[in-house]
C-alpha positions as CSV (number, residue, x, y, z in Angstrom):
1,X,-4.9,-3.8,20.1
2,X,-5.9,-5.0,16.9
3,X,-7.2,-8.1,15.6
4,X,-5.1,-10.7,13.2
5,X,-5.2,-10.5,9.5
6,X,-7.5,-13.2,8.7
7,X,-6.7,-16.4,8.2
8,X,-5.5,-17.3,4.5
9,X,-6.8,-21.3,5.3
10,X,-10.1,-22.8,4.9
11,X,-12.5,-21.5,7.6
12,X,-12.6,-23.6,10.9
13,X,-15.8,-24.2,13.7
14,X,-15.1,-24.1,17.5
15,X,-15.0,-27.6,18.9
16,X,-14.3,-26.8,22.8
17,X,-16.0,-24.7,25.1
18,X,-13.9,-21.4,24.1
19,X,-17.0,-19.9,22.8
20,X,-19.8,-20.8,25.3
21,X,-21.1,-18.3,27.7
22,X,-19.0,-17.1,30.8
23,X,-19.5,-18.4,34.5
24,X,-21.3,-15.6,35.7
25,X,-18.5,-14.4,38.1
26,X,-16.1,-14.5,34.6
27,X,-17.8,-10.8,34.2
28,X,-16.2,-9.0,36.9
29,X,-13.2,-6.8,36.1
30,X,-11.7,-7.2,39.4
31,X,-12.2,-9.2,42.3
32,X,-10.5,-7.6,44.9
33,X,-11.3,-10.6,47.5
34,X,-8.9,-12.7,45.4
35,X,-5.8,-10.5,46.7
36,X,-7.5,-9.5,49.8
37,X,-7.6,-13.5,50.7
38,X,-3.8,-14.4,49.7
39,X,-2.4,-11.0,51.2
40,X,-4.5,-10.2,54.5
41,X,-6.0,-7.6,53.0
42,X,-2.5,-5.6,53.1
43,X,-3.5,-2.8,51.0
44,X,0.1,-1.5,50.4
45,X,1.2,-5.4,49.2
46,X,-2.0,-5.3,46.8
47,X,-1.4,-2.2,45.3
48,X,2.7,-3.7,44.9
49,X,1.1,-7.0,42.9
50,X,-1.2,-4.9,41.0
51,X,1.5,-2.6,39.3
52,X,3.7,-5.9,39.1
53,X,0.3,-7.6,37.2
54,X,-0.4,-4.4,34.7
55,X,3.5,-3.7,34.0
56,X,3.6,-7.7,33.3
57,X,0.0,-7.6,31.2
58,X,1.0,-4.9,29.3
59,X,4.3,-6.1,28.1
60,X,2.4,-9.4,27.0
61,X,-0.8,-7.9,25.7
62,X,1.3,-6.7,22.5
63,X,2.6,-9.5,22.3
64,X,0.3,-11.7,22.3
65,X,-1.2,-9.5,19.3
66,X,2.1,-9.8,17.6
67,X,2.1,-13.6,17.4
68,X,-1.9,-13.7,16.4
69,X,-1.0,-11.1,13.6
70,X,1.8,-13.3,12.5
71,X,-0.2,-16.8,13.1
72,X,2.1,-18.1,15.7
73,X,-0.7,-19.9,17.2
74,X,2.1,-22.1,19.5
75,X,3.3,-18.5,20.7
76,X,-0.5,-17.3,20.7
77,X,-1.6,-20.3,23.0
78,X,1.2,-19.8,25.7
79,X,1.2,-16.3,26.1
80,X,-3.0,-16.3,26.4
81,X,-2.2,-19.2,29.4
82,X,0.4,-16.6,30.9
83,X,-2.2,-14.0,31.1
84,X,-4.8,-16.3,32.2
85,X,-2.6,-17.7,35.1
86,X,-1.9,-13.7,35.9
87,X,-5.4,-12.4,35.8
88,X,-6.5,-15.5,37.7
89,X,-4.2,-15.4,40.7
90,X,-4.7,-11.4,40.6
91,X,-8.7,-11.5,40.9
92,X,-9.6,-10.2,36.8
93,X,-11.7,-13.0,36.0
94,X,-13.6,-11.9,33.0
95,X,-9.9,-11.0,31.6
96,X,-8.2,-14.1,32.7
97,X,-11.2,-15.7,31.1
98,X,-10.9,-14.0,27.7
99,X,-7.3,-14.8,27.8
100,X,-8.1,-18.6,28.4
101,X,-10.9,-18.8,25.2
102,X,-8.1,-17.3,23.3
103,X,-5.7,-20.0,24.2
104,X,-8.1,-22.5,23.8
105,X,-9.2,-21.6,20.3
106,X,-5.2,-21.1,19.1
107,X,-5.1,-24.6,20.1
108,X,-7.6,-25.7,18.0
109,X,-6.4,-23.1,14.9
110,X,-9.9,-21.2,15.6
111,X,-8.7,-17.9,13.9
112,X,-11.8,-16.1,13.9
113,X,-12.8,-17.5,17.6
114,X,-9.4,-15.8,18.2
115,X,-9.7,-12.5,16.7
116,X,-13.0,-12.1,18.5
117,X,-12.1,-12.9,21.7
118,X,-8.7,-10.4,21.1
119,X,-11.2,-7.7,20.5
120,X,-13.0,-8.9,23.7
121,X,-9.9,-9.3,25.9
122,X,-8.9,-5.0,25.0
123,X,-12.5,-4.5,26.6
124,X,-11.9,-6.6,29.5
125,X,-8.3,-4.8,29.9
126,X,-9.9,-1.1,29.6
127,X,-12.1,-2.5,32.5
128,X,-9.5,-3.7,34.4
129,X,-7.5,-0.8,34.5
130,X,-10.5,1.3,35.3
131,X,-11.2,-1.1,38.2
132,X,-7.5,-0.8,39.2
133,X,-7.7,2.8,39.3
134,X,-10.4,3.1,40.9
135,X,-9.8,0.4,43.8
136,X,-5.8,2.9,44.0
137,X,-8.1,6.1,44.6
């Protein structure tokens, strides 16, 4: 993933809580109690939502890089709340809160709030795919 070009307008300060410091439990990659809890610990059922959740994340991922790259900060802020409703309902908190900081600052045209938290949220998904793969071995 690569951050957006930057931003060709006058430069803009965060005024919501997109930038302030994570709940502490924002920093795991994967909470496996979240799908344990809404599937009765069906391991079989988890391991079929969490190839549904990475084949889904990683067709909007792109995406969501696309339409920061090309300003579409509409397109930016309802793709970052997709995510963040997936990673949420999935157990990736510090992804699904990445994903919401980024929505939050394209709502507020926070371009460089954005572009960090884009270079935060490929870290969060390296993570998350390493805790997938290890919670599949």
């Amino acid at each position: 993933m690569h951050a957006p070009p930057a931003h060709s307008g006058p430069p803009t300060q965060a005024h919501d809580n997109a930038a302030a410091a994570p709940a502490p439990e924002a920093h795991a990659a994967f909470d496996a109690h979240v799908l344990g809890a809404l599937f009765n610990h069906d391991r079989s059922l988890i391991t079929s939502v969490l190839q549904t959740f990475v084949s889904a994340t990683s067709a909007s991922l792109p995406e969501l890089v696309s339409a920061a790259t090309a300003q579409d900060w509409v397109a930016v802020a309802a793709l970052a709340h997709k995510i963040t409703g997936a990673c949420r309902l999935s157990g990736f908190p510090a992804l699904g809160h990445t994903a919401h900081a980024i929505e939050a600052a394209a709502k507020q045209g926070e371009v460089a709030a954005v572009q960090r938290e884009l270079t935060a949220l490929e870290a969060h998904w390296n993570r998350a795919q390493a805790a997938i793969a290890a919670w599949n071995s």
